[in-house]
MARKOLLO-872295 format. One record per residue: residue in one letter; x negated, y, z of N, C-alpha, C in turn; residue number from 1. Coordinates in steps of 0.02 Angstrom, whole numbers. Each point is the difference from the previous one (the first is absolute). Last residue first. Layout:
<site residuo="A" n_x="X" n_y="Y" n_z="Z" ca_x="X" ca_y="Y" ca_z="Z" c_x="X" c_y="Y" c_z="Z" num="NUM"/>
...
***
This chain:
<site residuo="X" n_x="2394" n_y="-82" n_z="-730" ca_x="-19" ca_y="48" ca_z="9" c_x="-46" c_y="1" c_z="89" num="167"/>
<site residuo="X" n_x="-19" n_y="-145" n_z="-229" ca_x="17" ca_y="3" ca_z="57" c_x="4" c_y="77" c_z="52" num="166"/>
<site residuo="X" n_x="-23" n_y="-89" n_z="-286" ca_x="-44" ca_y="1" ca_z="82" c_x="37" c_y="19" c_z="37" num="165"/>
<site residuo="X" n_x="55" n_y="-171" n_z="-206" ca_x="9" ca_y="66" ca_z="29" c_x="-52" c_y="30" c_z="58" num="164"/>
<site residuo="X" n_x="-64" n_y="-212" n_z="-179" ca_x="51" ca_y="-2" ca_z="52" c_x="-17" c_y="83" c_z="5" num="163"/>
<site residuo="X" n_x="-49" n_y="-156" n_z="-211" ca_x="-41" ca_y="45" ca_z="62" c_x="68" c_y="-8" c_z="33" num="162"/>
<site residuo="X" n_x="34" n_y="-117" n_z="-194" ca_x="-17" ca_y="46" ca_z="-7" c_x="-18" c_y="62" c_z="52" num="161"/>
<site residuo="X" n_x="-43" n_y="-264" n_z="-72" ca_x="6" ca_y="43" ca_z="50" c_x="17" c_y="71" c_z="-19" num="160"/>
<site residuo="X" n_x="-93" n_y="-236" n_z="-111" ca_x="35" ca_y="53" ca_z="-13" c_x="24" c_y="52" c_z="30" num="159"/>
<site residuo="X" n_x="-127" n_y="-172" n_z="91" ca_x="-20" ca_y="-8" ca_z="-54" c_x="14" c_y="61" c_z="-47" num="158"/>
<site residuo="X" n_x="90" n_y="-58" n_z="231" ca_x="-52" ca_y="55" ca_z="-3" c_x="-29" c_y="12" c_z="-61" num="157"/>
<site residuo="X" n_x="250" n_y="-70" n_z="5" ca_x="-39" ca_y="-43" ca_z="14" c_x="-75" c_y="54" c_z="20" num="156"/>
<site residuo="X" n_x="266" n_y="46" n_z="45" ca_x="-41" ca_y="7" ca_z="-59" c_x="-73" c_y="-32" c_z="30" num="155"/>
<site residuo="X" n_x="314" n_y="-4" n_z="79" ca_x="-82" ca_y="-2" ca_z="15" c_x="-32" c_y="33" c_z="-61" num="154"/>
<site residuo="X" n_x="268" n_y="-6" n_z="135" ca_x="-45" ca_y="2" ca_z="-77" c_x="-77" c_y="0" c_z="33" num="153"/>
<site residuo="X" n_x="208" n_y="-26" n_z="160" ca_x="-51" ca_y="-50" ca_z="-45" c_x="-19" c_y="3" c_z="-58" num="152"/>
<site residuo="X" n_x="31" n_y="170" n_z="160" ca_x="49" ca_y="-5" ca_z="-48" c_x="6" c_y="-73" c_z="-34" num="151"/>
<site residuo="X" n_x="-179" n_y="94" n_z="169" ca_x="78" ca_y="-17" ca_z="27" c_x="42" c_y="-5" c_z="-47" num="150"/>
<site residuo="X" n_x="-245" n_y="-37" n_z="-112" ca_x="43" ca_y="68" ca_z="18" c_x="65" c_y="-44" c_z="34" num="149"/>
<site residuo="X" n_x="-261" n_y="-119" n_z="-46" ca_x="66" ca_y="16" ca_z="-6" c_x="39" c_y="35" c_z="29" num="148"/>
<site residuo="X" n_x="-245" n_y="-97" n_z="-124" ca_x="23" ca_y="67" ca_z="37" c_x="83" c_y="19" c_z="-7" num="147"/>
<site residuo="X" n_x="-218" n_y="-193" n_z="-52" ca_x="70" ca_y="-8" ca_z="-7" c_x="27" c_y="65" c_z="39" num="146"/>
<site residuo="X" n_x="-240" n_y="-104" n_z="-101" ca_x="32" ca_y="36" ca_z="69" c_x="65" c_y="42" c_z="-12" num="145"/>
<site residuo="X" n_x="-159" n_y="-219" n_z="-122" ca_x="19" ca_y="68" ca_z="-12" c_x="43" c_y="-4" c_z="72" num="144"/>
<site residuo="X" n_x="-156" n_y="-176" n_z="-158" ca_x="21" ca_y="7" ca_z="73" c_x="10" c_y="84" c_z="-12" num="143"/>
<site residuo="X" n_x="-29" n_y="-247" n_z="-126" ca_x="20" ca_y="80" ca_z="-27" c_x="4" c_y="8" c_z="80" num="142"/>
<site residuo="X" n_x="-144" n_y="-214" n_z="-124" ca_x="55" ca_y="28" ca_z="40" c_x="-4" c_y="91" c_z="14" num="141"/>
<site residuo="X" n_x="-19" n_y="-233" n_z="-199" ca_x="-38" ca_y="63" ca_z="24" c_x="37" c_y="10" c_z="74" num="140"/>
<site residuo="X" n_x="-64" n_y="-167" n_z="-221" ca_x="33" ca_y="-4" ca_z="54" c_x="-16" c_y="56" c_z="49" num="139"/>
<site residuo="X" n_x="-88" n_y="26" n_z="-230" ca_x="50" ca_y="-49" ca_z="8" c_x="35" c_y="-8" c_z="63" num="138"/>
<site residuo="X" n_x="-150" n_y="174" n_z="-118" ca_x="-6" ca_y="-41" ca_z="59" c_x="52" c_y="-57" c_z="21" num="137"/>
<site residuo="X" n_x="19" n_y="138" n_z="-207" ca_x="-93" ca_y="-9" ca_z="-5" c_x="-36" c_y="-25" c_z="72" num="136"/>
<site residuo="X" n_x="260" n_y="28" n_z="-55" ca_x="-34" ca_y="-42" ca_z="-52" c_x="-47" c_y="-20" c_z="21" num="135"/>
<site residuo="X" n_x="188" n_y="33" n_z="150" ca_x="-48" ca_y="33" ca_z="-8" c_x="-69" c_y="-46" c_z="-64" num="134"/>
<site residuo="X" n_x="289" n_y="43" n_z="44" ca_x="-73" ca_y="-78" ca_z="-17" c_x="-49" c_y="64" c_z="-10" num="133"/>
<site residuo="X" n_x="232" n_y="101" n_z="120" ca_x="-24" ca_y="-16" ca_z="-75" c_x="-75" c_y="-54" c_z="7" num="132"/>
<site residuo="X" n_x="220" n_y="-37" n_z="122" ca_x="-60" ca_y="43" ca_z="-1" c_x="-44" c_y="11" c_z="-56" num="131"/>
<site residuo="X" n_x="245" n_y="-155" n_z="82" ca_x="-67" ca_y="4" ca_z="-13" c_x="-43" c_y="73" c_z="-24" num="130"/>
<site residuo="X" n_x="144" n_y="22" n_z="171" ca_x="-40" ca_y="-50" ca_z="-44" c_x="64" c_y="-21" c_z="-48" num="129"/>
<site residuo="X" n_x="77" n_y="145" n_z="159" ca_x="-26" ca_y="42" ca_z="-58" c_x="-63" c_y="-47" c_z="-28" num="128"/>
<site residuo="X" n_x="121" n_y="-63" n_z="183" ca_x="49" ca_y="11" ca_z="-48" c_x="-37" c_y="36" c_z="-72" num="127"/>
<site residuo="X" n_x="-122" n_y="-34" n_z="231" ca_x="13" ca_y="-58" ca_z="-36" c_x="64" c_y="-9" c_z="-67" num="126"/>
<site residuo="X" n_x="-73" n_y="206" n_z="123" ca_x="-68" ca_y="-31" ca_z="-35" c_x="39" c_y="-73" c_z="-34" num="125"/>
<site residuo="X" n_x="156" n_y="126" n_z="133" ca_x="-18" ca_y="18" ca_z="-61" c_x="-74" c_y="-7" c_z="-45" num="124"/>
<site residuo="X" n_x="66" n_y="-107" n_z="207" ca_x="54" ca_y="-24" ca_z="-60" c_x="-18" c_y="72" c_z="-53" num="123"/>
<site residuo="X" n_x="-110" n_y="25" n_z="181" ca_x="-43" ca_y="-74" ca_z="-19" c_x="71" c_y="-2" c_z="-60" num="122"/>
<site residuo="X" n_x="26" n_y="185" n_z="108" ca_x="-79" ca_y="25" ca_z="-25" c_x="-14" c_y="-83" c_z="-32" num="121"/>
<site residuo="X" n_x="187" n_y="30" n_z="118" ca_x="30" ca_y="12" ca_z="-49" c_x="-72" c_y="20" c_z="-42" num="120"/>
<site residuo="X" n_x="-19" n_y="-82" n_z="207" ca_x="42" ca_y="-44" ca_z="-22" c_x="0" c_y="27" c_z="-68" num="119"/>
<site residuo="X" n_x="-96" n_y="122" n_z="156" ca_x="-55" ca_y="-41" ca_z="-13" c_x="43" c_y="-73" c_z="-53" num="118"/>
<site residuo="X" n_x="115" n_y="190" n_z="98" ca_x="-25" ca_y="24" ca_z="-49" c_x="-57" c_y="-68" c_z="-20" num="117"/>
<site residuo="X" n_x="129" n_y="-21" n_z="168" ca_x="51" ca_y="1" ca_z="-62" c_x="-30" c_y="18" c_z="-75" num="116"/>
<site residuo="X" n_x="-91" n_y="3" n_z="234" ca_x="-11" ca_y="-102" ca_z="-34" c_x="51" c_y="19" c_z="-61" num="115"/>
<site residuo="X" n_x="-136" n_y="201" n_z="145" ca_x="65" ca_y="10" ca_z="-32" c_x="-11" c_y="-88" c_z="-34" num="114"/>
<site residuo="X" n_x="-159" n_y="58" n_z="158" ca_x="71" ca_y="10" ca_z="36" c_x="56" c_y="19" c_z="-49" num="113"/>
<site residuo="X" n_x="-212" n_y="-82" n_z="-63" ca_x="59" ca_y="-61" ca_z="43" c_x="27" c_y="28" c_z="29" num="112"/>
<site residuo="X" n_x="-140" n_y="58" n_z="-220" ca_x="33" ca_y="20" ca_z="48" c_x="41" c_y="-17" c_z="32" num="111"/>
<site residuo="X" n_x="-243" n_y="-71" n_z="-112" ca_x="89" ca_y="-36" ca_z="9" c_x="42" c_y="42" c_z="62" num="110"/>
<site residuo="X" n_x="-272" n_y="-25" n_z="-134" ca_x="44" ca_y="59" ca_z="48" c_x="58" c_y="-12" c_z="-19" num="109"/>
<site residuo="X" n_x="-134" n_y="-152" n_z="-94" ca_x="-42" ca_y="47" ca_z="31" c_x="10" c_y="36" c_z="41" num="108"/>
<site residuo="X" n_x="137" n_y="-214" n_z="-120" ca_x="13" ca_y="50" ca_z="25" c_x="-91" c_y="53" c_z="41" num="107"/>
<site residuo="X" n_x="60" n_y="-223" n_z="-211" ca_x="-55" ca_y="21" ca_z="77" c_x="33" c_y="81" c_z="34" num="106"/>
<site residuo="X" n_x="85" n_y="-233" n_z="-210" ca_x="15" ca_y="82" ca_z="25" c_x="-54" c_y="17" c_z="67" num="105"/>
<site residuo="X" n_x="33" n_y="-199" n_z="-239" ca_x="0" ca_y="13" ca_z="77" c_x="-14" c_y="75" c_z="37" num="104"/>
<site residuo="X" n_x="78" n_y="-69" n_z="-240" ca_x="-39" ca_y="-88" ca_z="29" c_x="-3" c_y="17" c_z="99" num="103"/>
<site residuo="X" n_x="122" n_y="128" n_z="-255" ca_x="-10" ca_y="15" ca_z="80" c_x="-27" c_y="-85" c_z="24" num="102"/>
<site residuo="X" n_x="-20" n_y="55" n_z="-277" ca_x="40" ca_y="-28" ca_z="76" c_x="-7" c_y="17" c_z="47" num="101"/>
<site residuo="X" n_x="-115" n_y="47" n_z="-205" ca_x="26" ca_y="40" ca_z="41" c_x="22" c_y="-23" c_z="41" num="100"/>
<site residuo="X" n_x="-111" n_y="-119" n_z="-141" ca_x="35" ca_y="0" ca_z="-19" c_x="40" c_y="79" c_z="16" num="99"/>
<site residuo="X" n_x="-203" n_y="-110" n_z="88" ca_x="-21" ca_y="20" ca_z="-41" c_x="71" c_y="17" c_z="-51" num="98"/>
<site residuo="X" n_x="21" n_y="21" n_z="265" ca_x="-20" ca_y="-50" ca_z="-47" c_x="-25" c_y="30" c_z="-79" num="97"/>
<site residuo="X" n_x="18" n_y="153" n_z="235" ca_x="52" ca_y="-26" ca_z="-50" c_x="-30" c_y="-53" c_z="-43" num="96"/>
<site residuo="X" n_x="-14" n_y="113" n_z="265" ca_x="-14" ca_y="-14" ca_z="-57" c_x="44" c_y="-28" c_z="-50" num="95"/>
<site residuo="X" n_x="15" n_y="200" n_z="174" ca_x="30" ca_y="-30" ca_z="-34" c_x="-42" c_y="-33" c_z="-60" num="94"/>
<site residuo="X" n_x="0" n_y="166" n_z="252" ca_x="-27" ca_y="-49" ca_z="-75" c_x="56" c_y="-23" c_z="-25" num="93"/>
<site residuo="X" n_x="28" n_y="225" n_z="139" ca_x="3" ca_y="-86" ca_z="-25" c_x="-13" c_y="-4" c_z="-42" num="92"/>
<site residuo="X" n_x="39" n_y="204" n_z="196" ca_x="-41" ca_y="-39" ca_z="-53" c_x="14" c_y="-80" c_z="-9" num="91"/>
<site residuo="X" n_x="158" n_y="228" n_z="99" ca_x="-15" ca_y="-65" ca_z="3" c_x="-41" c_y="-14" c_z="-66" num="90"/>
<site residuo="X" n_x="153" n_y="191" n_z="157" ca_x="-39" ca_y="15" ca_z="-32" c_x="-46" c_y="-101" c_z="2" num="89"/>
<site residuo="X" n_x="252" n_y="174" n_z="60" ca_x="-39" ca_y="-55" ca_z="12" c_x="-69" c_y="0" c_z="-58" num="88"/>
<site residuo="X" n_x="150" n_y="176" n_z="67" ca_x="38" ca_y="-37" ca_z="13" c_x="-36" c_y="-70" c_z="11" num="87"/>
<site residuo="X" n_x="-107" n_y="251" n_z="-39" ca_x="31" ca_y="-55" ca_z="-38" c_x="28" c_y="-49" c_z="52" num="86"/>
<site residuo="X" n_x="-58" n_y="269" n_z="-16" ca_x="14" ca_y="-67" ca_z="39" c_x="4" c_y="-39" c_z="-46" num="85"/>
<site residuo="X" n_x="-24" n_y="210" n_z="-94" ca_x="-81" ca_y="-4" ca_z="15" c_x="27" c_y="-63" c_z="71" num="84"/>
<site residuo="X" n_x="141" n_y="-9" n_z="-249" ca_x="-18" ca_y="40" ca_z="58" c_x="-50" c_y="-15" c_z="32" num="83"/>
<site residuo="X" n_x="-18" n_y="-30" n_z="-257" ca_x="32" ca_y="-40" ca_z="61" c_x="-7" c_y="49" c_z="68" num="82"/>
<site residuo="X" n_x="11" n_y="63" n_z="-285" ca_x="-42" ca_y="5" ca_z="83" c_x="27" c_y="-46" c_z="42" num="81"/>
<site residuo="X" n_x="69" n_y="-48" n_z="-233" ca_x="9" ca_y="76" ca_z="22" c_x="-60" c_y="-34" c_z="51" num="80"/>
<site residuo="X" n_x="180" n_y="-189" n_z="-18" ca_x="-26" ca_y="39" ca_z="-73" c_x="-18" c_y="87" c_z="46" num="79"/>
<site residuo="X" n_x="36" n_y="-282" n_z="51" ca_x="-3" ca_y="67" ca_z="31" c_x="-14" c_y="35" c_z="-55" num="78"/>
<site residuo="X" n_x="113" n_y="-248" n_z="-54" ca_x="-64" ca_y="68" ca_z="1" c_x="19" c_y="43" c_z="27" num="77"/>
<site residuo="X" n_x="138" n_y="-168" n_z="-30" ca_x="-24" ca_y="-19" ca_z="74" c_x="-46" c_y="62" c_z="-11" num="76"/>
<site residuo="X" n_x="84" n_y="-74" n_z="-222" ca_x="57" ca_y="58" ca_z="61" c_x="-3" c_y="10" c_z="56" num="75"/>
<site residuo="X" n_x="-149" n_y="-143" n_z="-143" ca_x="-6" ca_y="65" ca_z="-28" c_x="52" c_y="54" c_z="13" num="74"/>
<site residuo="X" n_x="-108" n_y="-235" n_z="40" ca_x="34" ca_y="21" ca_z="58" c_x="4" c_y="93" c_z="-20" num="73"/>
<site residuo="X" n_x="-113" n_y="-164" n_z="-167" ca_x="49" ca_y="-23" ca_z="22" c_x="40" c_y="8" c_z="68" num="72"/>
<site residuo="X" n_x="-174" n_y="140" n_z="-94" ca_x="36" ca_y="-26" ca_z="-69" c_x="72" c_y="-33" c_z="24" num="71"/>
<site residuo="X" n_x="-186" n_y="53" n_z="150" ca_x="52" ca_y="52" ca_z="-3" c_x="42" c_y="-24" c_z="-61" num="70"/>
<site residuo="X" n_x="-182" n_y="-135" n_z="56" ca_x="89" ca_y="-7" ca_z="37" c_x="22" c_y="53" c_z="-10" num="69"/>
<site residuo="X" n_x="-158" n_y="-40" n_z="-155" ca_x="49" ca_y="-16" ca_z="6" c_x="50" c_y="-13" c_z="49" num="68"/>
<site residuo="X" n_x="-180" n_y="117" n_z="21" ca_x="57" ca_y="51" ca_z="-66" c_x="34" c_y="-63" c_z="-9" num="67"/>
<site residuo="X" n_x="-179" n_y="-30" n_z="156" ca_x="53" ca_y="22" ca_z="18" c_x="50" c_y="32" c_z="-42" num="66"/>
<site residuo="X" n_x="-172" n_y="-150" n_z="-68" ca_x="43" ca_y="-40" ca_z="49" c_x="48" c_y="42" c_z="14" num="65"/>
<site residuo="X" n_x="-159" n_y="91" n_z="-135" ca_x="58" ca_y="-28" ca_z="-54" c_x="39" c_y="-55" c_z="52" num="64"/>
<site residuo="X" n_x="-182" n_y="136" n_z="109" ca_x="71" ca_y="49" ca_z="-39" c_x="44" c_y="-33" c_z="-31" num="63"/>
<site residuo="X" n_x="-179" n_y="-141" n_z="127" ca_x="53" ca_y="26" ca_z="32" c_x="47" c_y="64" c_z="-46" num="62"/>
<site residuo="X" n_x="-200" n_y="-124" n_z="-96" ca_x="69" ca_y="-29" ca_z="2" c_x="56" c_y="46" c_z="25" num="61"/>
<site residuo="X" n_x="-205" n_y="77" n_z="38" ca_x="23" ca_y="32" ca_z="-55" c_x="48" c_y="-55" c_z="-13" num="60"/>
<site residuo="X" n_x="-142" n_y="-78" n_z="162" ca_x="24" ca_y="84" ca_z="13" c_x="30" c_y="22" c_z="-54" num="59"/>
<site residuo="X" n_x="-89" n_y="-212" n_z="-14" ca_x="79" ca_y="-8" ca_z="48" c_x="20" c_y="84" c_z="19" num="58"/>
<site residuo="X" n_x="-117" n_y="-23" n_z="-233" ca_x="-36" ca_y="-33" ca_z="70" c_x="50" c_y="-6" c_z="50" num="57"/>
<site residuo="X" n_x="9" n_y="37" n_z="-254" ca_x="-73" ca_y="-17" ca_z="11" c_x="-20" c_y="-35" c_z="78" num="56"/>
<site residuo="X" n_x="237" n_y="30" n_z="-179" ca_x="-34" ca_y="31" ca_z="70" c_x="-85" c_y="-29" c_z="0" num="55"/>
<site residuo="X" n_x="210" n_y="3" n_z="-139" ca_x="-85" ca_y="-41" ca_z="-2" c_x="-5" c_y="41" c_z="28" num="54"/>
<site residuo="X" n_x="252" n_y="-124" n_z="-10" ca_x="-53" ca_y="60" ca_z="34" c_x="-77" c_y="-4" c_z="-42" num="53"/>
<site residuo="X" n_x="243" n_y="-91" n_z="-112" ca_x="-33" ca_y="-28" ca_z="55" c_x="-54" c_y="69" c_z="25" num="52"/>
<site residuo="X" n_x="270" n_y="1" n_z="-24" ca_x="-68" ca_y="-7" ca_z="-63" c_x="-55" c_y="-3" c_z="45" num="51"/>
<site residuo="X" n_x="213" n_y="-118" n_z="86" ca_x="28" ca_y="54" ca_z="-11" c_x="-97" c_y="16" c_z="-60" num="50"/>
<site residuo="X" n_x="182" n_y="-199" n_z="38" ca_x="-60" ca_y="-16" ca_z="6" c_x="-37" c_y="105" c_z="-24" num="49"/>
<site residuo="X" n_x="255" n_y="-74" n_z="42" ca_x="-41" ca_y="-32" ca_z="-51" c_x="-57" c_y="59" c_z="25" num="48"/>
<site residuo="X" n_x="176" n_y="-55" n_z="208" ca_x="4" ca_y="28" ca_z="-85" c_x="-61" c_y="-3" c_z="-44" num="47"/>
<site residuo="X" n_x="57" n_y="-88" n_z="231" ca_x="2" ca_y="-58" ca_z="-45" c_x="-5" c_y="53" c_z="-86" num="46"/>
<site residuo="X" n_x="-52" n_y="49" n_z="271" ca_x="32" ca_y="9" ca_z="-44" c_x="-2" c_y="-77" c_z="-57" num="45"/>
<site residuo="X" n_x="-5" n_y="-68" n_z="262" ca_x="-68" ca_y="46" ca_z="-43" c_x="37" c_y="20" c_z="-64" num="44"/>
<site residuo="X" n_x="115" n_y="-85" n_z="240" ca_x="8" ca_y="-12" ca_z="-98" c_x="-65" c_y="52" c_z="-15" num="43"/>
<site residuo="X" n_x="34" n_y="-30" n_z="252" ca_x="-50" ca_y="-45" ca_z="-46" c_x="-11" c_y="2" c_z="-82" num="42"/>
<site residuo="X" n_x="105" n_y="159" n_z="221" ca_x="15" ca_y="-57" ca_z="-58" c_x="-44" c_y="-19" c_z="-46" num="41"/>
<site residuo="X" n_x="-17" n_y="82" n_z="266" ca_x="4" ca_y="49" ca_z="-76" c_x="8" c_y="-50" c_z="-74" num="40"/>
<site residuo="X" n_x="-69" n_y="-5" n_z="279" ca_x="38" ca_y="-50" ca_z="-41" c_x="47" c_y="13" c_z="-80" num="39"/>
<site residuo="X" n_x="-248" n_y="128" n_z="123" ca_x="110" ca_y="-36" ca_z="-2" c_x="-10" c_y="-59" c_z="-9" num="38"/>
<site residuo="X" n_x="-228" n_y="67" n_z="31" ca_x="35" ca_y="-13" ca_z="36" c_x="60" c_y="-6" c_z="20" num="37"/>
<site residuo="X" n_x="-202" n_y="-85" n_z="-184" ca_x="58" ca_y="20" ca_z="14" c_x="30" c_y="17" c_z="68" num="36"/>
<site residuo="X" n_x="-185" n_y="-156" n_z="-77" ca_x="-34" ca_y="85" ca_z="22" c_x="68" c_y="49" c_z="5" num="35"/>
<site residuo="X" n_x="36" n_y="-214" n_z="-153" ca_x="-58" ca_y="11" ca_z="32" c_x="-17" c_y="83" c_z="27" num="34"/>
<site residuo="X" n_x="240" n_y="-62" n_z="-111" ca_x="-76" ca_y="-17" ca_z="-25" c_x="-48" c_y="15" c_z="65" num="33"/>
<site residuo="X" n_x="244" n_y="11" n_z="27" ca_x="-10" ca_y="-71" ca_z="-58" c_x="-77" c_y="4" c_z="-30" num="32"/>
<site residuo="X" n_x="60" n_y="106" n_z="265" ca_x="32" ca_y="-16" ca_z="-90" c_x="-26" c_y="-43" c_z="-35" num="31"/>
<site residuo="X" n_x="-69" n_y="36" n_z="229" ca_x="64" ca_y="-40" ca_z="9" c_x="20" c_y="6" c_z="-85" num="30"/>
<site residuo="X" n_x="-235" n_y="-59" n_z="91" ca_x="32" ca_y="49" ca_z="-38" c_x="65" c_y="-36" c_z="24" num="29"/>
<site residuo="X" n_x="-192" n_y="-50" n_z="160" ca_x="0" ca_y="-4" ca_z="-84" c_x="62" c_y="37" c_z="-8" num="28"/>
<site residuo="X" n_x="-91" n_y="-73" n_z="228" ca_x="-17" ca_y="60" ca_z="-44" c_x="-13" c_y="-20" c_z="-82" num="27"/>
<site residuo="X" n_x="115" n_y="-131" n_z="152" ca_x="14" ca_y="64" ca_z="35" c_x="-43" c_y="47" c_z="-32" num="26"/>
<site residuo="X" n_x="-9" n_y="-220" n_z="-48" ca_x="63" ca_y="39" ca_z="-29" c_x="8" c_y="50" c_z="22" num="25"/>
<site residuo="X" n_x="-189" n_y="-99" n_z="76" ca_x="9" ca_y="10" ca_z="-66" c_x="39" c_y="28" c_z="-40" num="24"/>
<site residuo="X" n_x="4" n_y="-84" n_z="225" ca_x="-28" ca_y="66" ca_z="0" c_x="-4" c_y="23" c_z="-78" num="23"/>
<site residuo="X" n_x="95" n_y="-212" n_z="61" ca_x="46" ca_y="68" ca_z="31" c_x="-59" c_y="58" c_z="-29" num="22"/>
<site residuo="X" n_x="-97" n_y="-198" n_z="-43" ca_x="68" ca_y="9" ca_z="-50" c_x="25" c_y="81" c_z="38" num="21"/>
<site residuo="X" n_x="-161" n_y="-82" n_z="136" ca_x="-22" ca_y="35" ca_z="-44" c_x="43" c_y="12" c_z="-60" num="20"/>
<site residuo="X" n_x="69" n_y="-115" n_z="195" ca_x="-1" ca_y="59" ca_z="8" c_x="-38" c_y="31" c_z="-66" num="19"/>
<site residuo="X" n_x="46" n_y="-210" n_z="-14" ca_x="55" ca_y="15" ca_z="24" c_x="-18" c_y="94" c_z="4" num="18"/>
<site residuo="X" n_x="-166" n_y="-151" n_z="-4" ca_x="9" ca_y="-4" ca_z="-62" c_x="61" c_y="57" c_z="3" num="17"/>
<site residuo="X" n_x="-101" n_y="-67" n_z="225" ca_x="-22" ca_y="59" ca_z="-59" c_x="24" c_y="13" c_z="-52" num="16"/>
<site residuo="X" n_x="95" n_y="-163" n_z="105" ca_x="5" ca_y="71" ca_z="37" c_x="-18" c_y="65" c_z="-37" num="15"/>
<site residuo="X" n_x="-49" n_y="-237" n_z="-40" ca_x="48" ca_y="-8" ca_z="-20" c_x="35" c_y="89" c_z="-3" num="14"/>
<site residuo="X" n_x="-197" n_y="-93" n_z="95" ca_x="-26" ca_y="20" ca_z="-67" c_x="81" c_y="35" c_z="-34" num="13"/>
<site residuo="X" n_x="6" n_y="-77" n_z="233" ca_x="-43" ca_y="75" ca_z="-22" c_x="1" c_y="-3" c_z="-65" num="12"/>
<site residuo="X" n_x="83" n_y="-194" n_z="57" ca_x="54" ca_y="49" ca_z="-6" c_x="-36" c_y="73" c_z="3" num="11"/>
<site residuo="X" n_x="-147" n_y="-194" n_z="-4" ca_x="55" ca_y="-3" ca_z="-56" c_x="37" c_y="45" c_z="12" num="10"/>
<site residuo="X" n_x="-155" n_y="-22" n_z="169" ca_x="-26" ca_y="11" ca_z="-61" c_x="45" c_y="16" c_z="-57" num="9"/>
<site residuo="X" n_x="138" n_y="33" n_z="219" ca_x="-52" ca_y="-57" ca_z="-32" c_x="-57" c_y="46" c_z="-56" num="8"/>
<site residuo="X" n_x="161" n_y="56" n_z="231" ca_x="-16" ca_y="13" ca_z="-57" c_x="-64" c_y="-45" c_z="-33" num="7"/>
<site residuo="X" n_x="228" n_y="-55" n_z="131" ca_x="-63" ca_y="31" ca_z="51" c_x="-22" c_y="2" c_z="-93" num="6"/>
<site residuo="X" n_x="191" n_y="-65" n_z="80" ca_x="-4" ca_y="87" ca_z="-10" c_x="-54" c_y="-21" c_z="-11" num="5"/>
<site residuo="X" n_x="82" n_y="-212" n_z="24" ca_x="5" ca_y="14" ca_z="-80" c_x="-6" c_y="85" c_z="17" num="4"/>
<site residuo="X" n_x="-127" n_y="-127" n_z="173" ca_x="72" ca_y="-2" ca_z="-10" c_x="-16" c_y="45" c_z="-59" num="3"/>
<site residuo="X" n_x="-178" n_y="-147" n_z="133" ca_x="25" ca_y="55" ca_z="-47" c_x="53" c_y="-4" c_z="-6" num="2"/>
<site residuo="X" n_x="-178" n_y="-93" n_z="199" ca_x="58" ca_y="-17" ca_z="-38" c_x="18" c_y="59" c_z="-45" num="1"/>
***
């Protein structure tokens, strides 16, 4: 005799389906683009379309990726030596559409014991699109190592101006 616990063909499939939704959501992005781990605001800039790159390769994109965030986080700059601690230290991709758009983010090294810094590292990528259009590769991705001072000023490794030594 079966009673409505007992597990069917139909309610396994039903189970599975159920659990693989769960797991899915459990690893996808909580922000507004792909690979995101804030919840860091979604508005991508909106100011006019900044000059485009000819970069030749995703290694030489990265100066005209990182001069413009310093362009547009140009009071967040560490300026000088960075001390020989940093406060937090984080790689990220960042691809960008053939437009610049931020399309989706890959953390390499996500400093999770500071989530404030991994917050204010994704809203200032996503505030400072659009990007410049990489002419001679169209859709590109920029990946740079984000070096940040207890002050919340940072500087990208692209531009870096060295760090202090230590005594």
């Amino acid at each position: 005799m079966m009673t409505n616990r007992q597990l069917t063909p139909r309610r396994l499939a039903w189970a599975a389906t159920v659990l693989s939704a769960l797991w899915l959501a459990g690893c996808g992005s909580t922000g507004s683009v792909p690979g995101q781990l804030s919840g860091a605001s979604n508005a991508q800039g909106s100011g006019p379309a900044p000059r485009a790159s000819s970069a030749a390769t995703a290694r030489d994109y990265r100066r005209d990726a990182a001069r413009h965030i310093y362009n547009a986080n140009a009071s967040r700059i560490y300026k000088g030596q960075l001390p020989p601690i940093l406060y937090a230290v984080g790689t990220l991709q960042v691809n960008l559409d053939t437009g610049g758009k931020v399309v989706s983010m890959h953390w390499l090294r996500a400093p999770k014991h500071a989530p404030e810094v991994i917050a204010e590292i994704e809203r200032a990528v996503l505030q400072a699109a659009p990007f410049p259009p990489a002419q001679r590769l169209g859709a590109v991705t920029w990946t740079d190592t984000w070096l940040w001072d207890k002050s919340g000023r940072f500087q990208l490794d692209t531009l870096t101006e060295g760090q202090q030594q230590g005594d």
